[in-house]
FIVO-642874 format. One record per residue (C-alpha): x, y negated, z. Coordinates in nm, 3 decimals. Example, Ala and Ser with C-alpha at 12.3 -4.5 7.8 and 13.67 -1.06 7.14 Angstrom:
residues 2
<zaba><east>1.230</east><north>0.450</north><up>0.780</up></zaba>
<zaba><east>1.367</east><north>0.106</north><up>0.714</up></zaba>
//
This chain:
residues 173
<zaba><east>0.393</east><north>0.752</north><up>1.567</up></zaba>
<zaba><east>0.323</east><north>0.406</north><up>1.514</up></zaba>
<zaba><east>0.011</east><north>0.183</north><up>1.605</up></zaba>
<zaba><east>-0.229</east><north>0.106</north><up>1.321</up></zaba>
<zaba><east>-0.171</east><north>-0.280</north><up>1.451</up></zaba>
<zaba><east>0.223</east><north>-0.241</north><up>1.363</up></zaba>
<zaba><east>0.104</east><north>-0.148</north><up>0.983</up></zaba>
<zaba><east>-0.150</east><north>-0.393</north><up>0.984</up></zaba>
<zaba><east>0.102</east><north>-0.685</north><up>1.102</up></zaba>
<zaba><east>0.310</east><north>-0.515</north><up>0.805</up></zaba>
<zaba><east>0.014</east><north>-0.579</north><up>0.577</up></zaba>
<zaba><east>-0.029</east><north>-0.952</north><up>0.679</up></zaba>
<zaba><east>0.358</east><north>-1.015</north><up>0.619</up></zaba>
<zaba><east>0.348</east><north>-0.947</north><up>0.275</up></zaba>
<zaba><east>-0.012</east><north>-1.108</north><up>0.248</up></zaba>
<zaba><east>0.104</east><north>-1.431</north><up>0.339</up></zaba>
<zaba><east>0.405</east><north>-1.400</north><up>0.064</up></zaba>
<zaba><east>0.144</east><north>-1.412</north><up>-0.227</up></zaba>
<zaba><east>0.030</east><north>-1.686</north><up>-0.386</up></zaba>
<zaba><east>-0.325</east><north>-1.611</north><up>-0.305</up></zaba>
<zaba><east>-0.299</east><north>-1.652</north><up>0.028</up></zaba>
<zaba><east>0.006</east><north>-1.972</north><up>0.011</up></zaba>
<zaba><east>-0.243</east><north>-2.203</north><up>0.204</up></zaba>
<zaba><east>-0.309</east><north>-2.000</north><up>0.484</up></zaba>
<zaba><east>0.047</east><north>-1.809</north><up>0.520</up></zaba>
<zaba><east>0.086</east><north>-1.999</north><up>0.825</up></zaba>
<zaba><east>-0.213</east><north>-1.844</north><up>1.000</up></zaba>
<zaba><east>-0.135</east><north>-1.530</north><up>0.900</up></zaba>
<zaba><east>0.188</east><north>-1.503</north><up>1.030</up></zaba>
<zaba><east>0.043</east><north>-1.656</north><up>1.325</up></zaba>
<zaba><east>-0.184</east><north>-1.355</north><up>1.385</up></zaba>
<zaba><east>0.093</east><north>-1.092</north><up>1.407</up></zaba>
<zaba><east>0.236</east><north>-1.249</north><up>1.748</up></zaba>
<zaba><east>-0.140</east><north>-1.156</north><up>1.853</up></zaba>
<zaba><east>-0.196</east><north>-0.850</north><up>2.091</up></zaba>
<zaba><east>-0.255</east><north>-0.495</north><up>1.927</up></zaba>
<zaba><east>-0.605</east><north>-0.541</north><up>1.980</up></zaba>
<zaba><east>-0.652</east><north>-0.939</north><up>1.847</up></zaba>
<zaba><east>-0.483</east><north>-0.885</north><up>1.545</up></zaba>
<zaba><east>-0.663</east><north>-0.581</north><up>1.457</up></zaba>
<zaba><east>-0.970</east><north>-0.847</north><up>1.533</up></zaba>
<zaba><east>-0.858</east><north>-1.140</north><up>1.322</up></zaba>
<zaba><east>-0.758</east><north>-0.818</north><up>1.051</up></zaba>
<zaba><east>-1.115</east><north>-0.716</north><up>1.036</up></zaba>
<zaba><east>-1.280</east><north>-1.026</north><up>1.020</up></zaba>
<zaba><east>-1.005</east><north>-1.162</north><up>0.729</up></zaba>
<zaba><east>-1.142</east><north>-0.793</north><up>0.537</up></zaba>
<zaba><east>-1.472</east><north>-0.926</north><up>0.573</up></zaba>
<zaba><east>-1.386</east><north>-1.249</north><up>0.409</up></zaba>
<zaba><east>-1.193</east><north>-1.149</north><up>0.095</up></zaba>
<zaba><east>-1.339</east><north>-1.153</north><up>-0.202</up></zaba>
<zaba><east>-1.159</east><north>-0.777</north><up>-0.284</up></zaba>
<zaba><east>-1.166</east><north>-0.434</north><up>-0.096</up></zaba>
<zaba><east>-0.801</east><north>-0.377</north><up>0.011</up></zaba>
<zaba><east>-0.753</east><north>0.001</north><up>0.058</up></zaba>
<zaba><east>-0.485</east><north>-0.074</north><up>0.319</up></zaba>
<zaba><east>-0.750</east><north>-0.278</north><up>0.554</up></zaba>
<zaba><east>-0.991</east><north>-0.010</north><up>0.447</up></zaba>
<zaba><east>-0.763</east><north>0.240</north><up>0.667</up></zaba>
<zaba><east>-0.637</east><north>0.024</north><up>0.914</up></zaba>
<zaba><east>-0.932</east><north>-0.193</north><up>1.040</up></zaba>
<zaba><east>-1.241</east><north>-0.065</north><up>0.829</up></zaba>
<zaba><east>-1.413</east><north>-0.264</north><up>0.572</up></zaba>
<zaba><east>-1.766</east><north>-0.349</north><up>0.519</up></zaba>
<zaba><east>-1.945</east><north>0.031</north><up>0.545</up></zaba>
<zaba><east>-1.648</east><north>0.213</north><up>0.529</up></zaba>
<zaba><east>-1.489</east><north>0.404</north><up>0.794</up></zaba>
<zaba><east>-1.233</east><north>0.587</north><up>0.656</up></zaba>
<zaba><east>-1.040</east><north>0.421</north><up>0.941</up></zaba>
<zaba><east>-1.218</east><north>0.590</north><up>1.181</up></zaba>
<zaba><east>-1.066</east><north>0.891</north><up>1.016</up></zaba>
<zaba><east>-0.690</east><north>0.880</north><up>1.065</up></zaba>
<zaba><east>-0.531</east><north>1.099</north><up>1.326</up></zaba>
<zaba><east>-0.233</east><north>0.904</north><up>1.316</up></zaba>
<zaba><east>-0.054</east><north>0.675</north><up>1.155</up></zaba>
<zaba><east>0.388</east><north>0.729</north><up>1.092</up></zaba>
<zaba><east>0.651</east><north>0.557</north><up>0.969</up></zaba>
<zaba><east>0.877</east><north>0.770</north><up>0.712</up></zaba>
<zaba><east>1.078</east><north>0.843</north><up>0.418</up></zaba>
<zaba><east>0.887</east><north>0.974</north><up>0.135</up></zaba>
<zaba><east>1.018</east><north>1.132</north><up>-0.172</up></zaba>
<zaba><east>0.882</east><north>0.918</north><up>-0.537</up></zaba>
<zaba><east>0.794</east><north>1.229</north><up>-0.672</up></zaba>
<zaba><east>0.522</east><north>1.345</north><up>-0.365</up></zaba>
<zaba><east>0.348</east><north>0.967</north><up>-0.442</up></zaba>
<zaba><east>0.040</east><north>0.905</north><up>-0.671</up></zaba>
<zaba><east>-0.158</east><north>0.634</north><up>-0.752</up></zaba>
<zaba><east>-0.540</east><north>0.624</north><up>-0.838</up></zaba>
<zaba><east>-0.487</east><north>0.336</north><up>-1.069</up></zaba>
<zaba><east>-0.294</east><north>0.045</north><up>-1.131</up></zaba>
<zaba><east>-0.443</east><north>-0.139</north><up>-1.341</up></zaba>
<zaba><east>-0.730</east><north>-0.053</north><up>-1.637</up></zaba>
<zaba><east>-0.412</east><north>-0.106</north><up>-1.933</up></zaba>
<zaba><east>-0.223</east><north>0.162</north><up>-1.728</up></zaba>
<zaba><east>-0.525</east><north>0.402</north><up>-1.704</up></zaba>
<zaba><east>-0.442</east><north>0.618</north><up>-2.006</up></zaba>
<zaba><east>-0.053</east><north>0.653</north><up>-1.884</up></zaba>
<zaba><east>-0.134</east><north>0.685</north><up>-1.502</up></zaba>
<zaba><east>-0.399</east><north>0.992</north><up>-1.607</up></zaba>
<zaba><east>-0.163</east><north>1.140</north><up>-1.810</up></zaba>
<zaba><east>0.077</east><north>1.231</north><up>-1.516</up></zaba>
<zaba><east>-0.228</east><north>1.263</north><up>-1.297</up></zaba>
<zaba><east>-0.129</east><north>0.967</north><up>-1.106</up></zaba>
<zaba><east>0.243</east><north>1.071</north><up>-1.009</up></zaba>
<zaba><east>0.424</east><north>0.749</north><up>-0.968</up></zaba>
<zaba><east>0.771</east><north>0.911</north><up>-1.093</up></zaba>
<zaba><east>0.653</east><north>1.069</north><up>-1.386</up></zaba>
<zaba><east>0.435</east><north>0.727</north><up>-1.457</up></zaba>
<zaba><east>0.776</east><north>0.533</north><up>-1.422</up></zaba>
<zaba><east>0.931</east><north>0.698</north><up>-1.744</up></zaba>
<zaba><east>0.669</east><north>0.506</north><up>-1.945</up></zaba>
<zaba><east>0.699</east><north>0.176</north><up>-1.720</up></zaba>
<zaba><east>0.913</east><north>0.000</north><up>-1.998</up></zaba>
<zaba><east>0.582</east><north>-0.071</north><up>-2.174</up></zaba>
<zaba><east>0.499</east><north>-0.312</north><up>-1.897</up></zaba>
<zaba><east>0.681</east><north>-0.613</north><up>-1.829</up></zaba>
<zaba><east>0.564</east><north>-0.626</north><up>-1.465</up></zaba>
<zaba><east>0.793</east><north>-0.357</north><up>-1.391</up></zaba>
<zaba><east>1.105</east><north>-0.491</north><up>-1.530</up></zaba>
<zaba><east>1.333</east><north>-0.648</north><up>-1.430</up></zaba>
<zaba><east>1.321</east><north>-0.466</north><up>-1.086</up></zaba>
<zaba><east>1.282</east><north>-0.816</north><up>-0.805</up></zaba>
<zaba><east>1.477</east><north>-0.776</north><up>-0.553</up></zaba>
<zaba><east>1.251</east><north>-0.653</north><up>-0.256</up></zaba>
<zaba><east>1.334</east><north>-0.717</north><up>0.079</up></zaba>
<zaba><east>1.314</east><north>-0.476</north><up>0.408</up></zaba>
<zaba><east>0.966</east><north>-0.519</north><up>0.409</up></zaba>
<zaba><east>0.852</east><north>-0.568</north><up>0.054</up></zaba>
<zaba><east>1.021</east><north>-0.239</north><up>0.016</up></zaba>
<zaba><east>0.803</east><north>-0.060</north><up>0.242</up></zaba>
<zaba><east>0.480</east><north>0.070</north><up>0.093</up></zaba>
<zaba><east>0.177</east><north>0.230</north><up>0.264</up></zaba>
<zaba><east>0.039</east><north>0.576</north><up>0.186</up></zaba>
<zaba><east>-0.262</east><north>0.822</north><up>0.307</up></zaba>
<zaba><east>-0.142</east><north>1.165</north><up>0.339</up></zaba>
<zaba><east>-0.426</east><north>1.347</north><up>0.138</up></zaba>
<zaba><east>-0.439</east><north>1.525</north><up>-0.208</up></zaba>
<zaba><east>-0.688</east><north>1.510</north><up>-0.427</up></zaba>
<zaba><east>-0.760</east><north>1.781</north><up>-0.697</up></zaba>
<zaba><east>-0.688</east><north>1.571</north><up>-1.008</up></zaba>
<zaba><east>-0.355</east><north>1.371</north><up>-0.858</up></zaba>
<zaba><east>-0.048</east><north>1.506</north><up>-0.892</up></zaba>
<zaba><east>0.147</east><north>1.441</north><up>-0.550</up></zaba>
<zaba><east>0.060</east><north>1.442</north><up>-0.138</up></zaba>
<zaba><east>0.051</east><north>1.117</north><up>-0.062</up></zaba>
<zaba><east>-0.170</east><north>0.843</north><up>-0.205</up></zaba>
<zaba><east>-0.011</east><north>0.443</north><up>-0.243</up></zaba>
<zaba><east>-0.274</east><north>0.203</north><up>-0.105</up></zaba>
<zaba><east>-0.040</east><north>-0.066</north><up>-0.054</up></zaba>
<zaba><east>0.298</east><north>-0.160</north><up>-0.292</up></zaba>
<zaba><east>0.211</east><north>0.091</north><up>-0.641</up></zaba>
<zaba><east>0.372</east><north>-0.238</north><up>-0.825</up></zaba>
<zaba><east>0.656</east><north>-0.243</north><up>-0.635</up></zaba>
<zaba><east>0.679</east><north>0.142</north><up>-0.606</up></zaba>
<zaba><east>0.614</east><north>0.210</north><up>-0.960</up></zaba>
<zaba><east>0.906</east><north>-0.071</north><up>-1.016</up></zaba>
<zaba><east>1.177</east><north>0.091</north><up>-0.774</up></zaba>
<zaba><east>1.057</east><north>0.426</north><up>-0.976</up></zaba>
<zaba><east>1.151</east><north>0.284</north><up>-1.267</up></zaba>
<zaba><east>1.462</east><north>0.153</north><up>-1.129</up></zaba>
<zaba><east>1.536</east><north>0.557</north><up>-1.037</up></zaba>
<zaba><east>1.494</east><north>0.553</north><up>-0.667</up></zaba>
<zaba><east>1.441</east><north>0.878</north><up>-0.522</up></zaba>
<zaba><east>1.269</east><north>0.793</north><up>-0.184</up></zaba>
<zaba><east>1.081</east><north>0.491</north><up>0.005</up></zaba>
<zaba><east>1.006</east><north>0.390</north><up>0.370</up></zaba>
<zaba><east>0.658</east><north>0.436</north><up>0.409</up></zaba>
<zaba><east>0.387</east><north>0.375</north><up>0.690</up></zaba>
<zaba><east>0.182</east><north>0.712</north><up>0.624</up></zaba>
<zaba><east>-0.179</east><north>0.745</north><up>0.797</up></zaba>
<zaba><east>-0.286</east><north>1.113</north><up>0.850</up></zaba>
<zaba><east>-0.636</east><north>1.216</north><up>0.862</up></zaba>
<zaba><east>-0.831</east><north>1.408</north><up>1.069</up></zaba>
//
């Protein structure tokens, strides 16, 4: 088992790689020498703030009404087979080839060529290549685990023909 404050210092690693964020990377990183408890703080309050619903923050600190991160049991770190991952969407252009394979990330990834953001495959580091998933199925997805943080860069090393991913995994209650 890991702490939710280990996936959320995960989450504020890559945050503070994207160009969204550039002018405040330094902060960022600055809140993941923070105890368990203060970054999970600074987390919530940086949720709050952004002018987007994450679904990662929405399972690891809560956001706005939500408390769907009052629901996980636990949260893991583990290797997950591609073809147990789906997606709820990617992007609205994808909608029509996401639905058609019911979300399944590896069955999604033999139509990926359409999209140039999925080619050619950047190289990912440790932690870029780490996604996070919620271990819950929903009756029209294909797969047990949903992505709410990394579908580009899953969907990418999909289409690259990786088999399985390191993943932080939060199971519910």
């Amino acid at each position: 088992m890991v702490k939710p404050a280990e996936v959320v210092r995960h989450f504020l690693r890559l945050e503070a790689t994207h160009p969204k964020y550039a002018g405040r990377q330094d902060e960022l990183l600055a809140w993941c020498k923070l105890s368990d408890a203060e970054v999970l703080d600074r987390v919530r309050g940086f949720a709050g703030e952004r002018d987007d619903i994450n679904p990662a923050l929405v399972y690891t600190v809560g956001v706005r009404n939500d408390t769907r991160h009052s629901q996980v049991s636990t949260w893991t770190r583990e290797r997950v087979m591609c073809e147990d991952i789906y997606t709820c969407g990617i992007s609205s252009c994808m909608r029509t080839d996401i639905d058609a394979v019911r979300g399944n990330l590896l069955e999604f990834s033999y139509c990926c060529n359409k999209y140039p953001e999925f080619r050619p495959l950047l190289p990912l580091t440790e932690i870029s290549s780490i996604v996070i998933l919620v271990d819950h199925q929903k009756p029209d997805r294909n797969g047990q685990y949903e992505v709410i943080d990394g579908v580009h860069r899953l969907a990418a090393l999909c289409c690259a023909g990786i088999q399985d991913v390191e993943a932080y995994v939060a199971h519910m209650e």
